[in-house]
C-alpha positions in Angstrom: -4.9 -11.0 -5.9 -1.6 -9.7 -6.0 -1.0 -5.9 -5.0 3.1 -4.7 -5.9 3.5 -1.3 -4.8 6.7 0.4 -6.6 7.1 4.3 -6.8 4.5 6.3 -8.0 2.2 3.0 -8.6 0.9 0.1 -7.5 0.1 -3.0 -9.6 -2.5 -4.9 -9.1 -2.0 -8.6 -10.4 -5.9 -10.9 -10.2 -5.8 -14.3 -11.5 -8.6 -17.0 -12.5 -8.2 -19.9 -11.8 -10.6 -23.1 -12.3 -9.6 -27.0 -11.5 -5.9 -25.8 -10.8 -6.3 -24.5 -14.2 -5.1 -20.7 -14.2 -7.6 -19.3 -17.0 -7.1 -15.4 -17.0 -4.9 -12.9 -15.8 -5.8 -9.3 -14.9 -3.0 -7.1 -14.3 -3.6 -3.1 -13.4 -1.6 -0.6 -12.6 -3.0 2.4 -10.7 -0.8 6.1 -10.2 -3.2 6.8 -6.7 -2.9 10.2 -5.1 -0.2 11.0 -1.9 -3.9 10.9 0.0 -4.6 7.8 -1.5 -1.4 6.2 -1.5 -2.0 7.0 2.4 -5.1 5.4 3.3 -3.9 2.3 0.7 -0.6 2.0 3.6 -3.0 2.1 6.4 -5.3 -0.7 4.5 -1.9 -2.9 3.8 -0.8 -2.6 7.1 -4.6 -3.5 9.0 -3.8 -6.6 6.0 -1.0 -7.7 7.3 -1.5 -7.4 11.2 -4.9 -9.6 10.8 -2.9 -12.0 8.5 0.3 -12.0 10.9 -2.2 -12.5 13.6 -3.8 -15.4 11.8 -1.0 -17.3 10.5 0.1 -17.6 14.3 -2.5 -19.1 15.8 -2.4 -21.6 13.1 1.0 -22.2 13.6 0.0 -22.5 17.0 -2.8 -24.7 16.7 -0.1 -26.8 14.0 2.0 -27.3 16.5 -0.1 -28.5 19.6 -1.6 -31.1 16.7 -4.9 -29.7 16.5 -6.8 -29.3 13.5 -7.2 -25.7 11.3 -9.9 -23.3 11.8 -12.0 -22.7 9.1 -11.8 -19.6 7.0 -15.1 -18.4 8.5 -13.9 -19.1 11.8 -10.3 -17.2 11.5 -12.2 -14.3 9.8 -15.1 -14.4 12.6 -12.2 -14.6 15.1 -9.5 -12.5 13.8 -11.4 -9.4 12.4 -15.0 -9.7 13.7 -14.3 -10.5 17.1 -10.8 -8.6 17.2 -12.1 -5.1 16.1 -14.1 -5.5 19.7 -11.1 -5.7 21.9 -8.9 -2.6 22.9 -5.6 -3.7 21.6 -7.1 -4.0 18.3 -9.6 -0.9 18.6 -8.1 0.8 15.6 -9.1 -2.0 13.1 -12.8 -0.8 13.7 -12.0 2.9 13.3 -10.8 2.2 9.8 -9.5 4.6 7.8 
């Protein structure tokens, strides 16, 4: 899933894919509130610090030669266990 925010709008961009065959494409666009286009900032940006935060470690881990984490284990590790520590507090207060 794809979110593009412009303006007023965002559009939301969902494709299907099965066998590296892309089957369907979704696209949406939404016109949210200035409350909602808010919380949707505060969402994108808890988004990207847990995917910032990610990607390094596996860049990390890339880099010392060891193998990848699974998704369950950089989920687990990067949002489960990071909502419990105080530098990342806020990701557990939500929005």
């Amino acid at each position: 899933m794809l979110c593009l925010p412009f303006l007023n709008s965002i559009v939301v961009v969902a494709d299907q894919w099965y066998n590296d065959t892309m089957k369907s494409r979704y696209q949406y666009r939404i016109y949210p509130t200035t409350e909602q286009q808010t919380k949707l900032a505060k969402l994108f940006g808890c988004c990207r610090v847990v995917w910032n935060d990610a990607l390094a470690h596996c860049i990390e881990l890339y880099k010392a030669g060891e193998k990848k984490l699974s998704n369950s284990q950089l989920q687990k590790r990067f949002i489960t266990q990071a909502k419990k520590t105080v530098e990342r507090e806020w990701l557990r207060i939500g929005l």
